[in-house]
C-alpha positions as CSV (number, residue, x, y, z in Angstrom):
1,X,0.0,0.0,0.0
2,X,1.3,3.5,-0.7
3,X,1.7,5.7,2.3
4,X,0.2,9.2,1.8
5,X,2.3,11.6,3.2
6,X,0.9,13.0,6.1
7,X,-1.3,15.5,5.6
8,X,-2.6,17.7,8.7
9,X,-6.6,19.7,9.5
10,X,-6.4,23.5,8.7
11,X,-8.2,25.3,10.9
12,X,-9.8,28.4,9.7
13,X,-10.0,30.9,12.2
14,X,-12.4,33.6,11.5
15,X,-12.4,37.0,13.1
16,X,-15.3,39.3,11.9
17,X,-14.6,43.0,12.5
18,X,-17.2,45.6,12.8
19,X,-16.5,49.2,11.5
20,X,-19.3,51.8,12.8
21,X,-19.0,55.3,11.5
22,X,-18.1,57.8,14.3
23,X,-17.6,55.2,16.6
24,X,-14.4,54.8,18.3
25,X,-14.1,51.1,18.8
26,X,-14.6,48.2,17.1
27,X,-16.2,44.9,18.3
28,X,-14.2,41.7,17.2
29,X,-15.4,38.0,17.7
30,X,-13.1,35.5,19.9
31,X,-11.6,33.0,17.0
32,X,-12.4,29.5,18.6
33,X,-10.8,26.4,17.0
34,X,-13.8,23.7,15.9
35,X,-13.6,20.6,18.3
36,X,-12.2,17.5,16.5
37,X,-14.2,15.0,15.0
38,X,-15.5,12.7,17.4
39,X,-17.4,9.3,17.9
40,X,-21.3,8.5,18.0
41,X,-23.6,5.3,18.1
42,X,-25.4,4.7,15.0
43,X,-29.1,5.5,14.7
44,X,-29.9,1.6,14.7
45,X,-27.3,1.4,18.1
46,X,-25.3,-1.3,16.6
47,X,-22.7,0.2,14.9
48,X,-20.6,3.2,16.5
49,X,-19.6,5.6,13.7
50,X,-16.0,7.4,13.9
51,X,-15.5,11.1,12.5
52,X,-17.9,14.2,11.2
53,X,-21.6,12.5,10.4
54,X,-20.9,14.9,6.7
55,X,-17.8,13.8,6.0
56,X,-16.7,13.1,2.2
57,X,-16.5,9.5,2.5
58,X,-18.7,7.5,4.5
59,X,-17.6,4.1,5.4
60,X,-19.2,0.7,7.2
61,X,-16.6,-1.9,8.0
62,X,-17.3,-5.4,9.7
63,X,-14.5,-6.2,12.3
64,X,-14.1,-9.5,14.7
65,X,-12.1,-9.3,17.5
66,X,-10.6,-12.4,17.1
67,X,-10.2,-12.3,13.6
68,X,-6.4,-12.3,12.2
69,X,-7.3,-10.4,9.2
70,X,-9.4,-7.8,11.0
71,X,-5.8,-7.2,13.0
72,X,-3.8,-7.3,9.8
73,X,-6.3,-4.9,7.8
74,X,-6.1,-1.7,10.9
75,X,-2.5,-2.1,11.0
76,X,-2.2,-1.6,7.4
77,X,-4.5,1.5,7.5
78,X,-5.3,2.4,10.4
79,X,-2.7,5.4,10.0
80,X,-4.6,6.5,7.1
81,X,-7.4,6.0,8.4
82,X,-6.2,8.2,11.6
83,X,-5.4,11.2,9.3
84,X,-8.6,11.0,7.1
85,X,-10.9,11.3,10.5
86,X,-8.6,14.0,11.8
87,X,-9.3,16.2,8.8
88,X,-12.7,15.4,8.8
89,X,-12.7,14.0,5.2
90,X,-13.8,10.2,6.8
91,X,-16.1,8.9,9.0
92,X,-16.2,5.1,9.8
93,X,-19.3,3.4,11.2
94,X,-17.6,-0.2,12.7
95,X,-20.2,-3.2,13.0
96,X,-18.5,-5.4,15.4
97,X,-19.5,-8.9,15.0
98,X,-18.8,-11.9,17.5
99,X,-19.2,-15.5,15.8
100,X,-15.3,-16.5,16.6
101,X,-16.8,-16.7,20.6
102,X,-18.8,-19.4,19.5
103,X,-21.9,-18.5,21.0
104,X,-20.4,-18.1,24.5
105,X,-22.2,-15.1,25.8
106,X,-19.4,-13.8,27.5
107,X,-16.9,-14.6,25.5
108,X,-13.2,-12.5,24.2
109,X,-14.7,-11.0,21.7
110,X,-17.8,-9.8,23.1
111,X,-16.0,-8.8,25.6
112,X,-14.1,-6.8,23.7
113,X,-17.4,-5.3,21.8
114,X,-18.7,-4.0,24.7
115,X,-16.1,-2.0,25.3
116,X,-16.1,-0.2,22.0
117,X,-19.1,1.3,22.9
118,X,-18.3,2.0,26.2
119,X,-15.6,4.1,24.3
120,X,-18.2,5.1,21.1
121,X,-20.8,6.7,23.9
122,X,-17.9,8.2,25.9
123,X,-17.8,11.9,26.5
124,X,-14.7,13.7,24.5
125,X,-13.5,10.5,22.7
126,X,-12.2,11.7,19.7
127,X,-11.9,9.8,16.3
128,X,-8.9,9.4,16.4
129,X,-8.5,8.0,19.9
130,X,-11.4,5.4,19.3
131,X,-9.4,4.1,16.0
132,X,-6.2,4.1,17.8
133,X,-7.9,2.3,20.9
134,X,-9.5,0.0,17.6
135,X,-5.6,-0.3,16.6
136,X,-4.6,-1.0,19.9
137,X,-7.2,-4.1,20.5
138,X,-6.1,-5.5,17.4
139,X,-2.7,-5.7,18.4
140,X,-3.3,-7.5,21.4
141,X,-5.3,-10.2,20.1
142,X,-3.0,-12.7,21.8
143,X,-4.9,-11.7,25.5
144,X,-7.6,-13.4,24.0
145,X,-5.7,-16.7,24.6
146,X,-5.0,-15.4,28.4
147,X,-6.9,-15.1,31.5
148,X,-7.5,-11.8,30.2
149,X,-9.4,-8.8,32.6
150,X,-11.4,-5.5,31.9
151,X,-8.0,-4.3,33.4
152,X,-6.3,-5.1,30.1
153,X,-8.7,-3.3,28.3
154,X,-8.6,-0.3,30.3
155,X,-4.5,-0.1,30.0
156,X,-5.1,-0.5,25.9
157,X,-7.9,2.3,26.1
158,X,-5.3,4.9,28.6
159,X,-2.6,4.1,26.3
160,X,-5.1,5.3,22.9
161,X,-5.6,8.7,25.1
162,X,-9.1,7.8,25.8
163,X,-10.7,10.3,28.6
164,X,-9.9,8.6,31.9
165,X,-13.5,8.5,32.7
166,X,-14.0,6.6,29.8
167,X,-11.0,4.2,31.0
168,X,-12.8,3.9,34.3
169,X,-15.6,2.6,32.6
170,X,-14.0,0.1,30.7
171,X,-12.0,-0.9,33.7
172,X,-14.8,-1.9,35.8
173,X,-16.8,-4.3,33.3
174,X,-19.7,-1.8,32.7
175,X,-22.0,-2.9,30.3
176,X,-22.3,-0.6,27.2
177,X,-24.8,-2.6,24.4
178,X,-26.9,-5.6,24.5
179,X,-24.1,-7.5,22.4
180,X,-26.3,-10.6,21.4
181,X,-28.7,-8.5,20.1
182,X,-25.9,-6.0,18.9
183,X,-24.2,-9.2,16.8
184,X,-27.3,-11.1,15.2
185,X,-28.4,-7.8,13.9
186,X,-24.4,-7.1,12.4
187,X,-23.7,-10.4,11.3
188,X,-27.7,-10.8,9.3
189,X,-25.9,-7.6,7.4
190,X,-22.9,-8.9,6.9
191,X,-24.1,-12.5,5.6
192,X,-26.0,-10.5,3.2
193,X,-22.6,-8.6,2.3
194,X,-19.6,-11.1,2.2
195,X,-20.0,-13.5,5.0
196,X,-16.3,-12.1,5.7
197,X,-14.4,-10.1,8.0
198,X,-13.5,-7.5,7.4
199,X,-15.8,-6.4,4.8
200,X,-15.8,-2.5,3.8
201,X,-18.6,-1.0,2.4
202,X,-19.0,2.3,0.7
203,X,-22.0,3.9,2.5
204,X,-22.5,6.0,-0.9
205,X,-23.3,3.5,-2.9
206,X,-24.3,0.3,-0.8
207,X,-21.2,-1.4,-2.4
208,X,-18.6,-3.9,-0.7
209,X,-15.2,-2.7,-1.8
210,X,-12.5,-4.8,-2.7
211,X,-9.6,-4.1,-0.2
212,X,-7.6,-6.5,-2.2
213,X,-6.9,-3.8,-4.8
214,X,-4.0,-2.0,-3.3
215,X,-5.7,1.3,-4.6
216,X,-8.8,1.3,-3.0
217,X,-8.4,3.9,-0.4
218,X,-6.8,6.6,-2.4
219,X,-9.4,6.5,-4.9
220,X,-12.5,7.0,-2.4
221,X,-10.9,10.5,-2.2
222,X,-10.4,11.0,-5.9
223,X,-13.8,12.2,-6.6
224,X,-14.7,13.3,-3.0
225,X,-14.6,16.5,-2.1
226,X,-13.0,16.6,1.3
């Protein structure tokens, strides 16, 4: 995959200066920065979608937490993705799915659902602290195989920057969706998609794209305006 170089938000400050005729001073507005893009549940509640809900490219990607390819796909662009959501050119609804527990209620990877929307309904999460908390789950899919605890969520979730109350929360095992319900409803949509994680689908068009084609990201942006 080619690596953009990175590119960085400008951030147009606007001051607006009133000039009144024989007055003697002028009355100028505070320039404020706009907030980052940040993180929301989906309207259905069983996706949590990452960046500015106007952003050029819309995107819905299937992930397992389990899933080796899910883990190989964000480290190969979740930088890209990072940059995107910080400029407010891509927003990312994630469907998390759970079939690799097996149908153990509590298993790893609902475990590990959960948790993304404790951090999706968090206060002051930013995109790009969800996707690197995303990144960071990925990465440490060999807990799963451990006698792993909420504690080793939370340390992945401080380490993304997440808001420590949002770390708390994730800590202590709160619960954050109704995951069964949350998984029959994202795998019935991705059945009807691929069957496969990850699958990426191009909210614009309704079409799965084909992440085997090296290109696939640059060219979402070709025609966008971002």
């Amino acid at each position: 995959m080619r690596m953009p170089r990175p590119r960085w938000p400008l951030l147009a400050l606007c001051a607006v200066l009133f000039l009144l005729t024989g007055c003697s001073h002028a009355v100028a507005g505070t320039p404020k920065a706009a907030p980052p893009p940040g993180v929301a549940v989906s309207a259905d509640g069983f996706g949590i979608r990452v960046g500015l809900a106007d952003a050029a490219v819309q995107l819905e990607i299937f992930v397992e937490p389990q899933c080796p390819a899910c883990a190989a796909f964000e480290a190969d662009y979740g930088p890209d993705f990072r940059s995107k959501l910080a400029m407010g050119a891509l927003a990312i609804t994630y469907r998390p799915v759970t079939f690799l527990d097996l149908d153990k209620a509590d298993g790893y990877s609902a475990t590990v659902a959960n948790t993304l929307f404790l951090a999706g309904t968090g206060a002051d999460v930013t995109a790009v602290g969800f996707q690197l908390y995303l990144e960071g789950l990925m990465d440490n899919q060999d807990v799963a195989g451990d006698d792993y605890r909420n504690s080793d969520f939370a340390d992945i979730a401080r380490e993304a920057g997440l808001p420590d109350a949002v770390v708390a929360r994730i800590g202590s095992g709160a619960g954050g969706v109704d995951v069964a319900t949350m998984s029959k409803q994202n795998r019935e949509a991705l059945i009807a998609a691929t069957g496969a994680t990850p699958t990426v689908i191009n909210q614009a068009t309704g079409k799965v794209i084909d992440i085997d084609d090296d290109d696939w990201f640059d060219r979402l942006f070709t025609h966008a305006v971002t």
